[in-house]
C-alpha positions, 0 to 999 in steps of 0.5 A: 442586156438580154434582160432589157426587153422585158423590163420596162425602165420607167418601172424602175425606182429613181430612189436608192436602196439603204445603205448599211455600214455593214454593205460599205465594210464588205465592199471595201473588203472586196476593193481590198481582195481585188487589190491583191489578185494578179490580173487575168489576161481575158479582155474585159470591157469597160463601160463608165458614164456621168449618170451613174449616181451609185458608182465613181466610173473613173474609181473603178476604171482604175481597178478594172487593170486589177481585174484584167491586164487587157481592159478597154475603157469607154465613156458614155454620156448621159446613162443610167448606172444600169447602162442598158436600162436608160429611160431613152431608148436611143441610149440604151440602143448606143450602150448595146451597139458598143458592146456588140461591137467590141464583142464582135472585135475580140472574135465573139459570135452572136447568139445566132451561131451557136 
């Protein structure tokens, strides 16, 4: 999110990068990997929409729990699979309060009490 003021979301381009079978093989292994690790205890939040063309949010809420055994889960219609770089502004201002929020939850300050 701290990368959003300066990147203009109307720059970013709407059609996809290639995809090789060489990129789907190392992601499985990666799937695979994370499949076998036993889950950290660090809260981990989780942040899905119907927008994301590039990745299935209910597929990889389910390996969030692989990841960590303390997940928060949220579903935000309508965002892009860079969920802080939406072409609404509005959107991007709902994706970064809820994780401001879930941050400020679990205990973590803000940049300006460091």
């Amino acid at each position: 999110w701290i990368q959003y003021p300066a990147t203009d979301p109307h720059a970013r381009t709407l059609v996809g990068e290639k995809v090789t079978w060489g990129w789907v093989a190392a992601v499985s292994a990666m799937h695979d990997a994370l499949k076998a690790q036993t889950p950290g205890k660090v809260p981990l939040l989780f942040l899905h929409t119907d927008g994301d063309e590039i990745l299935d949010g209910k597929e990889l809420g389910d390996y969030a729990r692989f990841v960590s055994s303390n997940v928060t889960k949220h579903y935000i219609t309508g965002c892009r699979h860079d969920m802080l770089l939406n072409h609404e502004p509005e959107k991007n201002d709902e994706v970064l309060k809820l994780i401001l929020g879930w941050l400020s939850k679990e205990g973590v300050k803000g940049p300006g009490s460091w």
